[in-house]
N, C-alpha and C positions, 0 to 999 in steps of 0.2 A: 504494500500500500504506500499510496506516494502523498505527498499535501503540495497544490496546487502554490507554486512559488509565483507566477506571472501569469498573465492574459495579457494577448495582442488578438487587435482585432482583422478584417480580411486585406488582404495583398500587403500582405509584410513581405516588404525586399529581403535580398541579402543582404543589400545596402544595408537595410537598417538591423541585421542580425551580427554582422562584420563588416563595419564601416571601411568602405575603398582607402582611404587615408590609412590603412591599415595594412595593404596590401604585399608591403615589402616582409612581413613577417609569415612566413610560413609555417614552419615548425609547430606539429602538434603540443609539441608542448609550453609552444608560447601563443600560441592561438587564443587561446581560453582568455586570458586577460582583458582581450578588445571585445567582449561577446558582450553586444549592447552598449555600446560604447558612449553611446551619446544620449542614451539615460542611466545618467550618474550614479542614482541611488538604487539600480538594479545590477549595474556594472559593479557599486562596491559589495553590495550583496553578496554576488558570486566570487569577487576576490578576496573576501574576508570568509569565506567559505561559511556562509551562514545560514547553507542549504545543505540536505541532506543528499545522498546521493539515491538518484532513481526518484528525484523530485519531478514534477509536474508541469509545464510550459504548456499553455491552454492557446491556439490559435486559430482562428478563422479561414474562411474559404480562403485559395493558395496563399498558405503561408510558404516560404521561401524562396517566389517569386522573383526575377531578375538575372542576375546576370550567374554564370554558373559557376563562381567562388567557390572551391573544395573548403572553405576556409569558416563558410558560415556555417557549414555541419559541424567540421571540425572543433571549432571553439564550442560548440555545447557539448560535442562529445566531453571533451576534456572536464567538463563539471559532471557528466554521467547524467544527466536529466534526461527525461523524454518528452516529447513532443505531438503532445493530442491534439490534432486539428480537422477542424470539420474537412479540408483538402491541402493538398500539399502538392508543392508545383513539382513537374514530373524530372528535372534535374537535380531537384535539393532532396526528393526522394532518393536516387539513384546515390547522387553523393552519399547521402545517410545512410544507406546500408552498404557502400564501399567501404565504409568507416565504422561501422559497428553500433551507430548511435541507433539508439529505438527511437521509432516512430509509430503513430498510431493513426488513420485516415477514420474518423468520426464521425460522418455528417452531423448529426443531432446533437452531437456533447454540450453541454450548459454546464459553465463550473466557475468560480471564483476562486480570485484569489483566497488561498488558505485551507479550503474543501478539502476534504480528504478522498483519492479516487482509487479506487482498486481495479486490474486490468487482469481479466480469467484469460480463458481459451476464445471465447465470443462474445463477451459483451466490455460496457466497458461501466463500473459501477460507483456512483456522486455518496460518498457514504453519506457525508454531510447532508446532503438531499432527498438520500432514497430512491433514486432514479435510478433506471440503466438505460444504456446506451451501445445497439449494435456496432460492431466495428466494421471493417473491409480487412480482411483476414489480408496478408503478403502469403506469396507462394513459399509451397515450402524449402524451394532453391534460394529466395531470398531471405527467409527467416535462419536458414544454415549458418548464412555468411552473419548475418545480423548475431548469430548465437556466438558465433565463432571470433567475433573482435573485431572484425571486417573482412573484405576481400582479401588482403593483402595476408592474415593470421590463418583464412579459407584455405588460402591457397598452400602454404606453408603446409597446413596441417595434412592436406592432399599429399603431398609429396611424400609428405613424411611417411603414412600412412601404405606409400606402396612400396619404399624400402624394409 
């Protein structure tokens, strides 16, 4: 069970998930610091580490919309959250599961900041509310690499597995 850290509402960029001003830094492990960059008290949030991990990011129709920045998954990866939104634009999806970060596509999800959500096999469940909410299941070639840390941990593990 996760508690809902943030809400954004529909066509949130990359832009605004990993501001371009940002972009000379790649490094997954310095990614994470710019994640929201240009709102300050959700940026110190997450660099004062004042979320849990497998916390809650609640977003509207295509969330990660824009330009296809490996950089805007990457930086939430890095705080381990996931990312419930009623749609997700089909590049920042891809990215997110190259990278291991969970995602959830929701159409119906209602949550606030702080809710507490629990996410089973198929639905997706507002405890704070008492509601559920169907998901859009990923295939299970996609859920592997998602299991697995990413493509790049996927792959790895493939290898290894037929030595």
């Amino acid at each position: 069970m996760g508690k809902v850290i943030y809400k954004v509402e529909n066509d949130i960029s990359t832009d605004v998930i990993y501001p371009g001003r940002f972009m000379a830094t790649v490094l997954p492990t310095e990614t994470p610091m710019f994640a929201f960059a240009d709102d300050k008290d959700f940026n110190k949030k997450l660099r004062t580490e004042e979320i849990e991990p497998e916390s809650i990011i609640i977003g509207g129709d295509n969330f990660g919309c824009g330009s296809s920045r490996e950089q805007a998954a990457s930086c939430l990866k890095g705080y381990d959250v996931i990312v419930v939104a009623k749609g997700i634009a089909r590049i920042f999806m891809q990215n997110a599961i190259n990278l291991g970060l969970r995602t959830v596509v929701c159409p119906d999800i209602e949550a606030d900041e702080g809710d507490e959500i629990e996410i089973d096999d198929t639905m997706v469940h507002n405890r704070t509310t008492g509601k559920s909410y169907s998901y859009e299941p990923i295939s299970p070639a996609r859920a592997s690499i998602v299991d697995a840390g990413g493509l790049i941990a996927y792959a790895r593990q493939k290898l290894l597995d037929q030595n």
